[in-house]
Residue, then its C-alpha position, 0 to 999 in steps of 0.5 A: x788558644x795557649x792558657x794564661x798560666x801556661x804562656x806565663x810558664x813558658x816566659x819563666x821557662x819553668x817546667x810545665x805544672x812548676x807552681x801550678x796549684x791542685x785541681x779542686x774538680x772533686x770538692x764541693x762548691x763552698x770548699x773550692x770558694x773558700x779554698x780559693x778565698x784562703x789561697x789567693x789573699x796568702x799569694x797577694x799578701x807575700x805579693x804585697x810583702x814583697x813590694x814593701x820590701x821593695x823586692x820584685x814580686x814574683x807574680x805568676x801564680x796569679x795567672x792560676x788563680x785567675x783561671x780558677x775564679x772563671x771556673x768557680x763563677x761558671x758553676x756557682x755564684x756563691x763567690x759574688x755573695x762573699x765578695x758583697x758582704x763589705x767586709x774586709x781584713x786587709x783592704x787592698x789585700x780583700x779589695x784585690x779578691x772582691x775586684x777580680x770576682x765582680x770583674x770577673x762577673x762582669x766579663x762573663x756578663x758581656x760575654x768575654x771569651x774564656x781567654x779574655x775573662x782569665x786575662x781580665x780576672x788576672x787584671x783586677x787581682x793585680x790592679x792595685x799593686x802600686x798602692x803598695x809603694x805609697x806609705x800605709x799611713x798616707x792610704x789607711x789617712x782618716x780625714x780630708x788629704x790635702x792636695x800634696x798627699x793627693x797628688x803622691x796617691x795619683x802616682x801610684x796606677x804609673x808605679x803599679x805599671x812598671x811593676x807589672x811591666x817588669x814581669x815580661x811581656x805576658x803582662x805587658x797588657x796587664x800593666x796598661x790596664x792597671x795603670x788605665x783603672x782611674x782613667x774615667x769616660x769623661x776625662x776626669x781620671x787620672x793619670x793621664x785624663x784619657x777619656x772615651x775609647x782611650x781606655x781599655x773596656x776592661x780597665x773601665x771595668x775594674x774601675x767601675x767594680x772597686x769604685x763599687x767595692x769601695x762604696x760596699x766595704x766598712x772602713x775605719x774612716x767611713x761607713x759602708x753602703x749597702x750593694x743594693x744603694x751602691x748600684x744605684x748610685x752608680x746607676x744614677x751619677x756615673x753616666x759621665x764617668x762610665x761607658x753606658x755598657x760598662x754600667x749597663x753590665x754591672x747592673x745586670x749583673x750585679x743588679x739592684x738587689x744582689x745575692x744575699x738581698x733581704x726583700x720583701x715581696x708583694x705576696x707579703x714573703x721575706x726572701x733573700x736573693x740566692x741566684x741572679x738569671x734571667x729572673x730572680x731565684x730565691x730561698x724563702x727565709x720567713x713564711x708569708x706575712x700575717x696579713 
């Protein structure tokens, strides 16, 4: 099967490697992260720039970054702890990041094929364009919305999905998923209040991932949570609002004590969490506690 990035090429009709990003197969694990980190919030943010200037983004090198960061999280989980340390610059830019990494996590957690993972990685990285068509002071409001200024953010999954829609067909699917990301299983999303299997597994993802991502981020208006109390949160009150593999995916994936949880085992050791698999593998921090 074609890769993302080069279906979208041949779209643009670009010559093959035109916009195409350098190959890290010889930098260590930390660098490629923080390459990626580096490269991939520059690309959203000239993406963002460009919708506030009410320009059309040109968006296709997002189909890169969307193959790296598959990559990335088959050889290294690093990127997973970086993405649940709440801490953001620029919200929706770090926002886009944190989804497509958790999400990305998630798909490979259900098993996706390398294709559908990409397709799903690109999804998340973009899910949120339409935010910037609404005023930066309306998104940043400190303080209850009132219903008015509620309704003009409900608005903007549809203008996230005439943006995308309007890069070809390539991101035709893309656009239905960004625009299906607050739909919930119930019927209590919007914009449309699909429910059920309405809504595409892979919009129900990214919508269960920022939901996630949000509950974990420090914002100027509210304080964040930590990883370990936001699963459980979604774990105990999102079985209406999410299919119950959706959930049951991000709790093993994410699980109940996350990369880089502190915990405190019955053998009286300090650890942190450093790799999830079918057990948990830790790094000793501190020795044995005194008994």
């Amino acid at each position: 099967m074609a890769r993302l990035s080069d279906l979208i090429r041949e779209q643009a009709s670009h010559p093959q490697g035109s916009g195409t990003l350098p190959r890290q197969a010889a930098a260590s694990s930390s660098q490629a992260d923080r390459s990626w980190i580096t490269s991939t919030r520059q690309e959203i943010l000239r993406i963002k720039e460009a919708i506030c200037s009410n320009k059309v983004p040109d968006i296709k090198n997002c189909a890169i970054y969307a193959e790296q960061i598959v990559q990335l999280l088959h050889h290294s989980e690093d990127l997973v702890g970086w993405a649940l340390n709440g801490q953001a610059d620029n919200y929706l830019v770090d926002n886009a990041l944190h989804v497509a990494t958790l999400a990305t996590k998630v798909g490979i957690g259900l098993h996706y094929r390398e294709h559908d993972l990409e397709r799903l990685a690109l999804a998340a990285l973009l899910h949120d364009v339409g935010m910037w068509t609404v005023s930066e002071g309306l998104v940043s409001k400190r303080g209850v919305l009132s219903e008015e200024e509620r309704e003009i953010i409900r608005t903007h999954p549809e203008r996230g999905r005439r943006i995308l829609a309007g890069q070809g067909a390539v991101f035709e699917w893309v656009a239905g998923v960004s625009a299906q990301e607050h739909e919930r299983w119930d019927g209590s999303g919007y914009p449309c209040r699909l429910k059920s299997t309405q809504i595409e597994e892979a919009a129900q993802i990214i919508g269960i991932v920022d939901t996630f991502d949000a509950m974990v981020t420090t914002r100027p208006y509210r304080h964040s949570i930590s990883p370990h109390q936001a699963i459980r949160e979604l774990l105990l009150h999102g079985r209406t609002t999410f299919s119950l593999p959706v959930l049951k995916a991000i709790g093993d994936q994410i699980t109940l004590y996350p990369i880089g949880t502190v915990v405190r085992l019955n053998t009286g050791e300090t650890v942190t969490v450093t790799k999830i698999n079918s057990r948990y593998i830790v790094e000793v921090l501190e020795g044995r506690a005194a008994s």
